[in-house]
C-alpha positions as CSV (number, residue, x, y, z in Angstrom):
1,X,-1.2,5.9,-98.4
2,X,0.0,9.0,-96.2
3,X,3.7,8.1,-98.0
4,X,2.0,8.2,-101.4
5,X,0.1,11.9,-100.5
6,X,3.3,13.4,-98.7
7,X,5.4,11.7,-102.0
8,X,2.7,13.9,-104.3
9,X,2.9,17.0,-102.2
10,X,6.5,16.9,-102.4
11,X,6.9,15.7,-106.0
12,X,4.1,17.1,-107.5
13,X,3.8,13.4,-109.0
14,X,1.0,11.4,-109.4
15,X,0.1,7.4,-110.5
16,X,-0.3,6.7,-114.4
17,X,-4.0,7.4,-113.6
18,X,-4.4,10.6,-112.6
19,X,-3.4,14.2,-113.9
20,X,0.2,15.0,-112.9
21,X,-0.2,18.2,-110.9
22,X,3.0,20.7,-109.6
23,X,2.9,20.8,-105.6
24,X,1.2,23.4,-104.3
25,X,3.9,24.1,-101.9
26,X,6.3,25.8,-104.9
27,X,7.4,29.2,-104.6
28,X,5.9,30.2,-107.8
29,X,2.1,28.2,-107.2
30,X,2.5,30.0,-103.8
31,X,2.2,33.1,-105.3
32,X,-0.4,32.2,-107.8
33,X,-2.7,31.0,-104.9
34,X,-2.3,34.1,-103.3
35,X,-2.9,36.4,-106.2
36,X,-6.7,34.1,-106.8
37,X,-7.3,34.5,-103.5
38,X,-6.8,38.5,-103.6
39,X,-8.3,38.5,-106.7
40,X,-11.4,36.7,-105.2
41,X,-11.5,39.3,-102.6
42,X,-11.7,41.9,-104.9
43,X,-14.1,40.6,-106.9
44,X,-16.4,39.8,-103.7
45,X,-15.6,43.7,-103.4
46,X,-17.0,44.7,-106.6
47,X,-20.5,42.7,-106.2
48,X,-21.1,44.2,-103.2
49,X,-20.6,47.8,-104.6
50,X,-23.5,46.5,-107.5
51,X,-25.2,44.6,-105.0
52,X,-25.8,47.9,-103.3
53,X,-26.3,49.8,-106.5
54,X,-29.0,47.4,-107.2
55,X,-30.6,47.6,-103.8
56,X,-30.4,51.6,-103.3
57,X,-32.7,51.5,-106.8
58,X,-35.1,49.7,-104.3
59,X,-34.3,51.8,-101.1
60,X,-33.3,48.7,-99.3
61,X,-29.7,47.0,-97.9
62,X,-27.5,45.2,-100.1
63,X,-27.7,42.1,-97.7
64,X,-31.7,42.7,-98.4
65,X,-30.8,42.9,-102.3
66,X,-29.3,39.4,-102.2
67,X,-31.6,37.8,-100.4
68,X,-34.3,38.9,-103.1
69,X,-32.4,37.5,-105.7
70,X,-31.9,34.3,-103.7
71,X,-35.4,34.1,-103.3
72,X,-36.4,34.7,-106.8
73,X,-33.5,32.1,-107.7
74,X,-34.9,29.4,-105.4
75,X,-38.8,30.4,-105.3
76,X,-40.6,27.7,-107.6
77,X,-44.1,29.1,-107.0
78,X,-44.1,27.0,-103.5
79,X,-41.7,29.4,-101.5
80,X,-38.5,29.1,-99.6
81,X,-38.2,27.9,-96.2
82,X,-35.5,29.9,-93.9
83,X,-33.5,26.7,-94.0
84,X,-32.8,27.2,-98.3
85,X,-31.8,30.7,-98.1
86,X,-29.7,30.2,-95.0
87,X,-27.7,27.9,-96.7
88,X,-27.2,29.7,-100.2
89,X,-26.4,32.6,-98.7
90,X,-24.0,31.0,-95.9
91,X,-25.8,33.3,-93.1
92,X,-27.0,32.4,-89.7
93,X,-30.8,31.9,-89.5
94,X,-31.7,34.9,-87.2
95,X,-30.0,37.3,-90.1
96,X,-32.3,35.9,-92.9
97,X,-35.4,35.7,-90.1
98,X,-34.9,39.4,-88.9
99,X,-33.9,40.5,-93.1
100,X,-36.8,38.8,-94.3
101,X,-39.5,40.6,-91.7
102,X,-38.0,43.9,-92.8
103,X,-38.5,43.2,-96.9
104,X,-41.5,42.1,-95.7
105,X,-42.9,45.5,-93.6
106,X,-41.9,47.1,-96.9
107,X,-43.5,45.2,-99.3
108,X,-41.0,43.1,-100.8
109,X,-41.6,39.5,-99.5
110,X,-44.6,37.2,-98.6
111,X,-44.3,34.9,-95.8
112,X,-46.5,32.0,-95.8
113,X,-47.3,28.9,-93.2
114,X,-46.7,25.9,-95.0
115,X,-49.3,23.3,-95.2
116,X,-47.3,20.7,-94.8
117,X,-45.5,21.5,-92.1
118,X,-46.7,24.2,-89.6
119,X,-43.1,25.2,-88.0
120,X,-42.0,26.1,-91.8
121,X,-41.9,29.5,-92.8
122,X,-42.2,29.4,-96.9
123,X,-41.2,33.2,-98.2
124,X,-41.8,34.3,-101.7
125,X,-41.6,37.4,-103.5
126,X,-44.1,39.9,-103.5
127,X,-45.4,41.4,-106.5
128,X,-44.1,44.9,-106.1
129,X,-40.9,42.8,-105.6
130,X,-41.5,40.8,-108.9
131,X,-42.3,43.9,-111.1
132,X,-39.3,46.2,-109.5
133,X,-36.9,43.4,-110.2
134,X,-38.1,43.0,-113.6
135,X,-37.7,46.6,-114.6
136,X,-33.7,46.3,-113.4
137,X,-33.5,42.9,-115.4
138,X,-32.4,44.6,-119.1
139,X,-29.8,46.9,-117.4
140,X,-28.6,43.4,-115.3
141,X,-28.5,41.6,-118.6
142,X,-26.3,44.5,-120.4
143,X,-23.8,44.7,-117.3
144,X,-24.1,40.4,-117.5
145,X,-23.3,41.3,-121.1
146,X,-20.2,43.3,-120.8
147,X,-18.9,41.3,-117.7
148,X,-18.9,38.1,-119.5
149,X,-18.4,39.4,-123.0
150,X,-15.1,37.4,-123.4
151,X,-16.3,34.0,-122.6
152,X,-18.2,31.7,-124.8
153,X,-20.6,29.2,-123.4
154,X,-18.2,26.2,-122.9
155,X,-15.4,28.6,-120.9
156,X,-17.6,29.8,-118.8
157,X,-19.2,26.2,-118.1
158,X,-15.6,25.4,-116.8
159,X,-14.9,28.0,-115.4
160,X,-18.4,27.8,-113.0
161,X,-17.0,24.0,-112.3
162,X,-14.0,25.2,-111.2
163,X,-15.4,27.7,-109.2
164,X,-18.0,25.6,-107.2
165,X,-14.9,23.0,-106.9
166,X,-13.2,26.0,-105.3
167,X,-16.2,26.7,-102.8
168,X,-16.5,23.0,-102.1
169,X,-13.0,23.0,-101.0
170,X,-13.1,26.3,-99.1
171,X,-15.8,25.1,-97.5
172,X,-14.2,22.0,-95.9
173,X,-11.3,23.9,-95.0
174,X,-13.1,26.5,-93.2
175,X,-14.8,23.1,-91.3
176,X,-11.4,21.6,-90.7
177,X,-9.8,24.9,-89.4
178,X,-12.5,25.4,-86.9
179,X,-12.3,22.0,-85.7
180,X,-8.9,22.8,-85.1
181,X,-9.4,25.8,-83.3
């Protein structure tokens, strides 16, 4: 099996089965990965400038901004526990805990006991939250407009897929390079 994968990597060939692919280890595919991954940078530079544009309309921290919209993204009338917005966000716990008590003391968020389980924080949004949001969602849904204006519905289906593939894949090599480490 290692044969067969180093044969691929080198090759770029696969079995009848599956999709031939050109090894990633080309010049050229070298330099395509690294212009995505700039590219993805950038990009992560240009939410946070609107994150923060978004959250100074509110008077609170970007970081606070997307933890609102996480919430209100997650929140199905029961709340979210730490744990959920922990891991959407891919944050450490205390972060979300001391962010959340902040949004909180300001009248952003609700946190609840749940009655299930008495160790579980459940956090919704308040409704000064709610109705702030709401009067931002038609200028969110022109900018959603214009930023997505060039991709119909099946496009942009594929290219989410191939985005949360990317993120999968990130993910495990982040794991593997710390394990290395």
């Amino acid at each position: 099996m290692a044969r067969r994968i180093r044969a691929v990597e080198r090759t770029g060939s696969v079995g009848s089965d599956e999709k031939p692919r050109r090894a990633i280890g080309s010049s050229k595919n070298q330099e395509i990965v690294r212009k995505l991954l700039w590219d993805i940078t950038a990009i992560n530079g240009h939410l946070d400038e609107m994150r923060h544009s978004w959250a100074q309309t509110l008077g609170i921290s970007g970081p606070q901004w997307t933890i609102l919209t996480a919430l209100a993204a997650l929140d199905r009338g029961q709340g979210v526990p730490v744990k959920d917005l922990v891991t959407m966000l891919h944050v450490q716990q205390p972060f979300v805990t001391t962010q959340t008590k902040m949004l909180e003391n300001s009248g952003f968020v609700r946190r609840a006991t749940s009655s299930d389980d008495g160790r579980i924080v459940l956090m919704s949004l308040s409704d000064k939250a709610r109705k702030q949001i709401a009067n931002l969602s038609s200028r969110q849904e022109l900018l959603d407009k214009f930023i997505f204006a060039d991709f119909n519905d099946r496009t942009l289906k594929e290219i989410a897929d191939q985005i949360a593939s990317l993120k999968a894949r990130l993910e495990k090599a982040a794991l593997k390079l710390a394990a290395d480490i």
